[in-house]
N, C-alpha and C positions, 0 to 999 in steps of 0.2 A: 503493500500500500504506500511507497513511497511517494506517488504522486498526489495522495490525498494528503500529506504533511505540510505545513508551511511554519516557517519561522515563526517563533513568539516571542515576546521578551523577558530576559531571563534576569531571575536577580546579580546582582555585581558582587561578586568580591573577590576581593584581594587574594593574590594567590592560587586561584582555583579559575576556569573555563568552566561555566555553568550553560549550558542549552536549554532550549525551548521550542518545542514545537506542538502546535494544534492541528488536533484530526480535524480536517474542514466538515463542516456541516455538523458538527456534532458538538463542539462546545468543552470536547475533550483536551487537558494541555500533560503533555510529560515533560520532565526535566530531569536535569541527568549532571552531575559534578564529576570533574577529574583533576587536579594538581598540573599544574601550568608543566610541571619540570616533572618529568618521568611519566606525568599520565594514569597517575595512578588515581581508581576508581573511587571516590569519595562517596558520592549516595543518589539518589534517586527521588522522584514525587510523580504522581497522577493523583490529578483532578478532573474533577467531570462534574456537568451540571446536577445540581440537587433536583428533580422535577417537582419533587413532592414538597417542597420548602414553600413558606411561603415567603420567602423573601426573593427577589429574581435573580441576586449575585449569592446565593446558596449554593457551596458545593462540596461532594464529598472529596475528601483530601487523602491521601495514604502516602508516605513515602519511608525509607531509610536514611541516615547518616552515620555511617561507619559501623552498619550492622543495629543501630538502633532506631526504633520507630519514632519518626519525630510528634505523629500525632497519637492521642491518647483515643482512641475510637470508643474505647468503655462509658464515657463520659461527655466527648460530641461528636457524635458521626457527620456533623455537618459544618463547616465554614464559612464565613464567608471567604472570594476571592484575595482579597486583602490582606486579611488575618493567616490564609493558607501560604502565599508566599512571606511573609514577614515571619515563618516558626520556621518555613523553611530555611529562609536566608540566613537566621540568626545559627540555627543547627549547625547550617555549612557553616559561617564566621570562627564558632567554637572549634568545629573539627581543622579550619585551617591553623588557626591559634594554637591547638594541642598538637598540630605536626610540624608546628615552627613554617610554613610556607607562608603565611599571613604577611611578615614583614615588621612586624608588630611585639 
């Protein structure tokens, strides 16, 4: 399904190459970390729209950083857009901090 991908924007940080991309027509985004120098795999997130929310930027969020679940699903299976990349972002921040690539 490569052609139904398109670029999305992805949070920044320091030290780390973070991607983004959305399933067209679907409202779907993944993103993906790796370490600027060596490429090493740092963690991962997909989001998709919430249908049943009633808020319209409601979305379910899942990802890893460095083996741990950044979202707690036991307690909100749902996000908003906003709130999902800003747990994401800060995850990645810490894990580049604790690998010394941060700069920081």
């Amino acid at each position: 399904m490569p052609e139904r991908l398109v670029p999305v924007e992805a949070p920044n940080v320091k030290g780390l190459v973070v991607y983004g991309a959305g399933l067209k027509g679907t409202g779907t985004r993944y993103f993906a970390a790796w370490t600027e120098w060596g490429g090493t795999f740092i963690g991962w997130m997909r989001v998709r729209p919430n249908l049943a929310a009633e808020e319209q930027d409601s979305v379910y969020a899942i990802g890893e950083v460095l083996g741990r679940s950044v979202f707690r699903i036991e307690d909100c299976p749902s996000y908003n857009m906003h709130d999902a990349l800003e747990l994401f972002q800060r995850a990645l921040q810490q894990a580049a901090e604790d690998l010394g690539v941060s700069g920081e």
